[in-house]
C-alpha positions as CSV (number, residue, x, y, z in Angstrom):
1,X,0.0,0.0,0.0
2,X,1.4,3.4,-0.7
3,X,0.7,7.0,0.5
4,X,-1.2,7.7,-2.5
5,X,-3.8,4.8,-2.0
6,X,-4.4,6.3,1.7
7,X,-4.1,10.1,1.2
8,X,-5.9,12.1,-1.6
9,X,-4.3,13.1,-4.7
10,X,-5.7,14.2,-7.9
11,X,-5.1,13.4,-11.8
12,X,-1.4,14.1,-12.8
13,X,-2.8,17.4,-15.2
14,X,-4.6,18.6,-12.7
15,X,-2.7,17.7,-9.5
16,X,-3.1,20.3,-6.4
17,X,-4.9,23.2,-8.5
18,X,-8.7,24.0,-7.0
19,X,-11.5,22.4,-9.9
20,X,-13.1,25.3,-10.9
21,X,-15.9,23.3,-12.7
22,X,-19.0,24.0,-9.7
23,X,-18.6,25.3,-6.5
24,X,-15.9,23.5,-4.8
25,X,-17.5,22.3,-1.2
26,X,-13.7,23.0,0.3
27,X,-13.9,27.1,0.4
28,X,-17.4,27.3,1.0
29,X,-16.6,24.6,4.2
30,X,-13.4,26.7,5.3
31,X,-15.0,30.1,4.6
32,X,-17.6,29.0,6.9
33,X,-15.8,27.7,9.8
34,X,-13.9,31.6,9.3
35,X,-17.2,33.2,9.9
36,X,-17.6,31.5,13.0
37,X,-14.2,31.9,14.4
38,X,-14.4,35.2,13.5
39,X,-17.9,36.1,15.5
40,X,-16.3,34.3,18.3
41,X,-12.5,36.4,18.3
42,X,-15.0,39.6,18.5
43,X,-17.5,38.7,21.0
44,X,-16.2,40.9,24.4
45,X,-15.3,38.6,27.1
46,X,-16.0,35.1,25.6
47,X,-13.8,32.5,27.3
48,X,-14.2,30.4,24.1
49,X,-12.0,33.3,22.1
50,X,-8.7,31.9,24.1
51,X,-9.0,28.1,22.5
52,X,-10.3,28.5,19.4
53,X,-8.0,26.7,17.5
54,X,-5.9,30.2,15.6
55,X,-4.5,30.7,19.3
56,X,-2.7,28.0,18.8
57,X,-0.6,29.2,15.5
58,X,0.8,31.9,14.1
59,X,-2.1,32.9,11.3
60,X,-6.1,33.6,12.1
61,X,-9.2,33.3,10.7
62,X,-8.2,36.3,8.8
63,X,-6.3,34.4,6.2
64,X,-8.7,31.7,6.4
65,X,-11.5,34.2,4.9
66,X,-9.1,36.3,2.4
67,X,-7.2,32.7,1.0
68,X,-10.7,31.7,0.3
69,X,-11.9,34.5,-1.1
70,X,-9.2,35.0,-3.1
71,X,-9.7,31.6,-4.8
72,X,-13.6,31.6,-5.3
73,X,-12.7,35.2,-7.1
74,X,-10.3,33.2,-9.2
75,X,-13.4,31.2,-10.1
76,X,-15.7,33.6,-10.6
77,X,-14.2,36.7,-12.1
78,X,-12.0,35.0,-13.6
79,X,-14.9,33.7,-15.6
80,X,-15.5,36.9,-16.8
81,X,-12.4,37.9,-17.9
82,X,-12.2,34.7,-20.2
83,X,-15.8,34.5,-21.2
84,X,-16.1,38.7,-21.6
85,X,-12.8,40.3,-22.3
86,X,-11.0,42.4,-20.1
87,X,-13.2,45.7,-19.9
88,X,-15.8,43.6,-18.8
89,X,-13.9,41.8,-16.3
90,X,-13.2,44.9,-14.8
91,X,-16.0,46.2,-14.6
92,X,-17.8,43.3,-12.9
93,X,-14.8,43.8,-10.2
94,X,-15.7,47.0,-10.0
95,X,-19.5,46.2,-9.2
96,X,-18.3,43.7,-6.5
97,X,-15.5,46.7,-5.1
98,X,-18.6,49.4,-5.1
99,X,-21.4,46.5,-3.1
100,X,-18.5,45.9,-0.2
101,X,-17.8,50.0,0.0
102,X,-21.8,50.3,0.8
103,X,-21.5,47.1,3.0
104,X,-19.0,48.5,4.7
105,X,-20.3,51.8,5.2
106,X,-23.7,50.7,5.8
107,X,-22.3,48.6,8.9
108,X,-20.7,51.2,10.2
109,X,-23.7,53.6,10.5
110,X,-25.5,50.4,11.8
111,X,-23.4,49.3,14.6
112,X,-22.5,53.1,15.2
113,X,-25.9,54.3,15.7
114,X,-26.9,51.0,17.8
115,X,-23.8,51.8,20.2
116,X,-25.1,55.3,20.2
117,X,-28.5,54.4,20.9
118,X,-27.9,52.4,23.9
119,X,-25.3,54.8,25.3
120,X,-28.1,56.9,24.7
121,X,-30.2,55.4,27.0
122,X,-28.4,55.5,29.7
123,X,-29.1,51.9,30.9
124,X,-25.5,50.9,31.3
125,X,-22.3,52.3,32.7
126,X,-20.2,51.2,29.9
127,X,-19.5,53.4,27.5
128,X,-20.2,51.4,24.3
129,X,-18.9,54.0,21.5
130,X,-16.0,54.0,23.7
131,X,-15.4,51.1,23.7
132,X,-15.1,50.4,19.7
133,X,-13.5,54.1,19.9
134,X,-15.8,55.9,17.9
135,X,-15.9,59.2,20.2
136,X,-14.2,60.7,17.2
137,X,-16.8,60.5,15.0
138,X,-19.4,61.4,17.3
139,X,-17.3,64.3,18.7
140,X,-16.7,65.8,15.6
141,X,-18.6,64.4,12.3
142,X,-18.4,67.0,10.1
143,X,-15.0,66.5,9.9
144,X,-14.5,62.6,10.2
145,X,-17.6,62.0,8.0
146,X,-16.3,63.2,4.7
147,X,-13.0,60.6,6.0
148,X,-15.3,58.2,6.8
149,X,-16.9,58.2,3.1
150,X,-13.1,58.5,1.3
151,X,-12.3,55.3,3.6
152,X,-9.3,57.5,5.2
153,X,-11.0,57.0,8.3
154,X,-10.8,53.2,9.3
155,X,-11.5,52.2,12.7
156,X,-9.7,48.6,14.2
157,X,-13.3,47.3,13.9
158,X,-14.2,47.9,10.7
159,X,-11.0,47.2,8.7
160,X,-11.3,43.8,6.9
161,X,-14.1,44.6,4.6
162,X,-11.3,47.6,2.7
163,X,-8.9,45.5,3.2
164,X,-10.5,43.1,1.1
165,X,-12.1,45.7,-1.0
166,X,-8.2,46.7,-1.6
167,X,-7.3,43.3,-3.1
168,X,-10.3,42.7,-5.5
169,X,-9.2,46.2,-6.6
170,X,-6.2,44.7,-7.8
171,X,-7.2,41.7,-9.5
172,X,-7.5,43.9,-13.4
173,X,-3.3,44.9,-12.8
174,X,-2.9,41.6,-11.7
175,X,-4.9,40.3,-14.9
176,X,-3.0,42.3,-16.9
177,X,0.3,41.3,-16.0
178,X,-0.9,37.6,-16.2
179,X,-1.3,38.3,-19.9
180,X,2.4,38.5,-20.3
181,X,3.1,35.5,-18.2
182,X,1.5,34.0,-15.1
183,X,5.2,34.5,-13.3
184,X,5.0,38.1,-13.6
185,X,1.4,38.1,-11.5
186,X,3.0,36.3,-8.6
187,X,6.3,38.3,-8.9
188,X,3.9,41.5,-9.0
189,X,1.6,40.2,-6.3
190,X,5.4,39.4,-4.2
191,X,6.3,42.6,-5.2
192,X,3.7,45.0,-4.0
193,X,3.7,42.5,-0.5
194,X,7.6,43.3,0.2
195,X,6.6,46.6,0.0
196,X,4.1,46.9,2.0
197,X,6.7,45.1,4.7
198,X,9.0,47.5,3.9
199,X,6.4,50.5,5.2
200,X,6.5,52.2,1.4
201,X,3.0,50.9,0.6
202,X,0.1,52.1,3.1
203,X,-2.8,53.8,3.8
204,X,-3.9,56.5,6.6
205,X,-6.5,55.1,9.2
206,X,-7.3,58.8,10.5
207,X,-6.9,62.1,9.3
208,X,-5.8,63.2,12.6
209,X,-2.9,60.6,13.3
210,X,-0.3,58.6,11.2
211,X,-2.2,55.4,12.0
212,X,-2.0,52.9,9.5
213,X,-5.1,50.5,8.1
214,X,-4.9,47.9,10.7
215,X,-5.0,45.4,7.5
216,X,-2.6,46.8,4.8
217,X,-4.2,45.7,1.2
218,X,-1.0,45.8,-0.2
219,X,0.6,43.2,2.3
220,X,-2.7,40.6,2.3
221,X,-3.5,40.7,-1.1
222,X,-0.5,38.0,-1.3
223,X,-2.8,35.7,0.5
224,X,-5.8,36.7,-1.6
225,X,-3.7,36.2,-4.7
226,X,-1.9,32.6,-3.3
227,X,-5.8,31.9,-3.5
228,X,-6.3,33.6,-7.0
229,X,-3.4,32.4,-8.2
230,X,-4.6,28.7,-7.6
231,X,-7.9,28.7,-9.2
232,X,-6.6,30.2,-12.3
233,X,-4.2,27.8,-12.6
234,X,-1.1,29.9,-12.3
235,X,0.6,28.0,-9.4
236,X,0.2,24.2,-8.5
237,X,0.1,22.8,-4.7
238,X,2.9,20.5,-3.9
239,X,1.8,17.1,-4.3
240,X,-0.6,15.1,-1.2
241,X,2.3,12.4,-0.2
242,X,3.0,10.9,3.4
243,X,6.1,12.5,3.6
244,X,4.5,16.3,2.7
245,X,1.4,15.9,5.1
246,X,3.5,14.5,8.1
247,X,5.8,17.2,8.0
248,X,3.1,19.7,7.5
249,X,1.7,18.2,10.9
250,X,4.7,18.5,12.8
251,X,5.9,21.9,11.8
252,X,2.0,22.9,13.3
253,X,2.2,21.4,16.3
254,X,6.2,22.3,16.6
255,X,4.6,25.7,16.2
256,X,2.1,25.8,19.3
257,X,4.6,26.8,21.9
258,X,5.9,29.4,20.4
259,X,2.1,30.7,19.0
260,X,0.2,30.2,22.3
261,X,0.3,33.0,24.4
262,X,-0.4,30.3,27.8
263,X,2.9,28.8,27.3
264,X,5.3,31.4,26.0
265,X,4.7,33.9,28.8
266,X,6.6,31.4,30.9
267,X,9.5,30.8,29.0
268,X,12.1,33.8,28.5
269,X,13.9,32.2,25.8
270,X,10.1,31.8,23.3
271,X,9.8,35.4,24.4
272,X,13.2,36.6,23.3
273,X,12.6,34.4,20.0
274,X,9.4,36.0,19.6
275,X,11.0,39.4,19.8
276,X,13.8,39.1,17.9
277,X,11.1,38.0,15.0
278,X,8.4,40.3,15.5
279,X,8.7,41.8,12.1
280,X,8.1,38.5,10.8
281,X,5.0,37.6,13.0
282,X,3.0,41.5,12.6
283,X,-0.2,41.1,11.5
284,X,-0.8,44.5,9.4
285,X,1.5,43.8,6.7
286,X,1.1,40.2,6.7
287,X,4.6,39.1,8.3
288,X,6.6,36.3,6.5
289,X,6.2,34.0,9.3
290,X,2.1,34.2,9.2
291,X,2.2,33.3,5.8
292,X,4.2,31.1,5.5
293,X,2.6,29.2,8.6
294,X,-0.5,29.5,7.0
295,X,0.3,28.1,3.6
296,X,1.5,25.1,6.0
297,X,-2.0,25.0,7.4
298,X,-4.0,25.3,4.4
299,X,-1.6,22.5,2.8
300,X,-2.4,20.2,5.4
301,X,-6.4,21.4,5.3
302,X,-6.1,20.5,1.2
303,X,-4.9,16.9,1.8
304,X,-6.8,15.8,4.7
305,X,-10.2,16.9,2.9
306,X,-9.3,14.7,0.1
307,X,-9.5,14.9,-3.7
308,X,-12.2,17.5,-4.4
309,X,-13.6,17.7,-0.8
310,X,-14.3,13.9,-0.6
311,X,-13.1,13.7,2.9
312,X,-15.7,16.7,4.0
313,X,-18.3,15.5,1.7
314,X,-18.3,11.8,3.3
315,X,-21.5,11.3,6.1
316,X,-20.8,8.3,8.4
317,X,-23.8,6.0,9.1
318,X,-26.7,6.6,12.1
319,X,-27.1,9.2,13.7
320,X,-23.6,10.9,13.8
321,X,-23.8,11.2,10.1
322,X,-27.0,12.9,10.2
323,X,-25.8,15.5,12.6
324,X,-23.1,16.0,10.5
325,X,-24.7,16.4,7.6
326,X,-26.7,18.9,8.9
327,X,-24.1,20.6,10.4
328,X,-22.0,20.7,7.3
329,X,-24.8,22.0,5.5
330,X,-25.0,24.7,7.7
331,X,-21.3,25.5,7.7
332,X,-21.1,25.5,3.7
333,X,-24.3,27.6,3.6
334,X,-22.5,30.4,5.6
335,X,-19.4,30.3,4.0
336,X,-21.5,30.8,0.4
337,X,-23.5,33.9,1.9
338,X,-20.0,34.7,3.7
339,X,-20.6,39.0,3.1
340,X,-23.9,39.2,4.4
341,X,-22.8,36.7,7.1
342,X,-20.2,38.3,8.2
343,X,-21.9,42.0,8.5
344,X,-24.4,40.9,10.5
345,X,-21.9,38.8,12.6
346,X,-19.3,41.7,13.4
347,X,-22.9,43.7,14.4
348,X,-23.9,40.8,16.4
349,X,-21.2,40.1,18.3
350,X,-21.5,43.3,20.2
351,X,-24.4,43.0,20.8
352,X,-24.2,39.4,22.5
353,X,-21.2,41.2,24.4
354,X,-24.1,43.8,26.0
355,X,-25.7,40.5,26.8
356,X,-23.3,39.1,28.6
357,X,-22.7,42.8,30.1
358,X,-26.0,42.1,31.5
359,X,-26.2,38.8,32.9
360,X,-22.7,37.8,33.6
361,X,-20.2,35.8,32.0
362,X,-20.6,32.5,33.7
363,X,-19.9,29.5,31.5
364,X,-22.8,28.3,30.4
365,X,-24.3,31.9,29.8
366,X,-21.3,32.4,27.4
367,X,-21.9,29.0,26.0
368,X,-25.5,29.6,25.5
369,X,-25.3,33.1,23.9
370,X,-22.6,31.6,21.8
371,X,-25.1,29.1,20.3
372,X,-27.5,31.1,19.8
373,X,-25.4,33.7,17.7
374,X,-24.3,31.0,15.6
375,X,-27.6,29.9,15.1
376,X,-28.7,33.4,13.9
377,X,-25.7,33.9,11.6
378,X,-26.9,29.9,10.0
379,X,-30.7,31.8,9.5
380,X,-29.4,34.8,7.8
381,X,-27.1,32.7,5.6
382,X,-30.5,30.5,4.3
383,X,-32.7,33.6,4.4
384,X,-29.5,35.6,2.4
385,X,-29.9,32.6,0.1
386,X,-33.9,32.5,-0.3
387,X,-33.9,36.3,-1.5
388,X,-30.9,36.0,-3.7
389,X,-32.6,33.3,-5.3
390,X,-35.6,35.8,-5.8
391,X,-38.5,33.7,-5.1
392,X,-41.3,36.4,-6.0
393,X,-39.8,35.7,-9.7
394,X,-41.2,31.7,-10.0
395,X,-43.8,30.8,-11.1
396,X,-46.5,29.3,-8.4
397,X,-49.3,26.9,-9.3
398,X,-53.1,28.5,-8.7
């Protein structure tokens, strides 16, 4: 028996690139599990936040939601490109750049005047604009509205939606560049990252301040376009073997004690280490160290979910199958409704930290709360799905 009969592995002229042929069950499944992560990482004071399994490495949900992005974008505006020409292309990523600007501003007026509302009624001691630091704003919106609309005002909290927007906006230079050779994409894409991580490439997160976008476009669109760059078929995964996977499993776990902020703390030398490569682990430009962990991770995600999914799409007999199922379902649904999802998410998970403002954070409060967010988040991903598929259009029987 070899590693191929155990571990996936696809067709030789096809090997480790993403089908593009129908939606492929693996980045709706991860998307998914990102949206959920990500609720949880922003809920205030939810003990689930400090296991949840990106504590444990040095890469989050974030790349989890802009790698998969990035390749269902390769799928489906690429599509357009080859099937409408370039002008086209561009303008249907355009459309999708101008839908997540109003997203993004219309979540931010939404949460804003929520906060505002409820500090407002003076029910509470906490200071809940405060607490997202949006005194700014409120202090002074003629000036930090017009900031606001040129997206030169970027709070911490509402920074991955232009962060994203930043990277679709590069997919038509990226396009073009692929037309003289695939290489020259990635070596652009490489390009523009080393310079964000260099500090030349970045954009002002107030007017009044020389803060930076807490997510640099130019340094994460190499994880958008490691995605990209897979559907199209410009890059290959390395092949699913034994030796590959096992090594991707122990340069993980070799990678928890120095990730996992329990352990480190008590151990000078992990902290020195840590220090001395802080560049390499920083978040806002996407540090060498995160991505390359995470191309470890997702490697590793590729071959244990088999050829084409078949791993994730398998449903074991009884009654552990069926809960599975069901709960896969659920998963893939949110990751396919993964915009509208994740708005109402980020919204939500405020709010169900006021909850917990109110009646304490015991365990099974937090637990309980917890459930019942991602419950809500599964019924706005199938009632996303039900309008999108514009029921008041089909015919009904008299």
């Amino acid at each position: 028996m070899t590693a191929t009969d155990i571990l996936p592995a696809a067709p030789p002229q096809v090997a480790a690139t993403i089908p593009v042929a129908a939606r492929d069950i693996r980045l709706d499944f991860f998307r998914g599990v990102a949206m959920f992560l990500i609720f949880i990482a922003h809920m205030p004071g939810n003990f689930l936040n400090a296991w949840l399994p990106t504590r444990f490495g040095f890469s989050d949900a974030t790349e989890i939601f802009v790698f998969c992005s990035g390749a269902a974008s390769g799928i489906a505006f690429g599509r357009v490109y080859d099937r409408s020409g370039f002008a086209v292309g561009t303008a249907r990523i355009g459309l999708r750049v101008w839908q997540l600007y109003w997203a993004h501003i219309g979540f931010f007026f939404a949460l804003a005047a929520t906060l505002a509302a409820i500090d407002g009624a003076g029910l509470f001691e906490k200071d809940y604009v405060n607490s997202l630091n949006l005194t700014p704003f409120f202090a002074d919106p003629e000036a930090v509205l017009p900031a606001l609309m040129t997206l030169t005002y970027v709070p911490n909290y509402f920074d991955i939606l232009p962060m994203y927007m930043g990277a679709l906006a590069l997919v038509p230079l990226m396009m073009a560049a692929a037309r003289i050779s695939p290489a020259a994409a990635i070596a652009l894409s490489v390009g523009i990252w080393v310079l964000a991580a260099i500090e030349v490439l970045h954009l002002p997160a107030e007017p009044w301040s020389d803060r930076e976008w807490f997510f640099n476009p130019f340094g994460w669109q190499l994880v958008f376009f490691t995605g990209f760059a897979l559907t199209r078929g410009w890059i290959r995964t390395p092949p699913v073997t034994w030796g590959l996977v096992t090594a991707a499993l122990i340069l993980l776990v070799l990678a928890m004690p120095f990730a996992y902020w329990r352990f480190y703390i008590h151990h000078e030398w992990i902290l020195s280490l840590r220090e001395a490569a802080r560049p390499l682990l920083e978040k806002t430009d996407l540090g060498l160290f995160r991505y390359l962990y995470f191309l470890v991770l997702a490697y590793a995600a590729y071959a244990l979910s088999g050829p084409e999914g078949r791993a994730l799409r398998a449903t074991p007999a009884g009654m552990a199958g069926q809960l599975w199922g069901g709960l896969r379902a659920a998963i893939v649904r949110v990751g396919q409704r993964s915009l509208a999802v994740f708005v109402f998410s980020m919204a939500l998970s405020r709010i169900a930290g006021l909850v917990l403002d109110v009646t304490g954070r015991t365990s099974l409060l937090v637990l309980a709360v917890t459930i019942a967010g991602c419950a809500l988040m599964v019924g706005v991903a199938y009632g996303t799905g039900w309008l999108m598929s514009e029921p008041w259009r089909k015919r009904t029987s008299s």
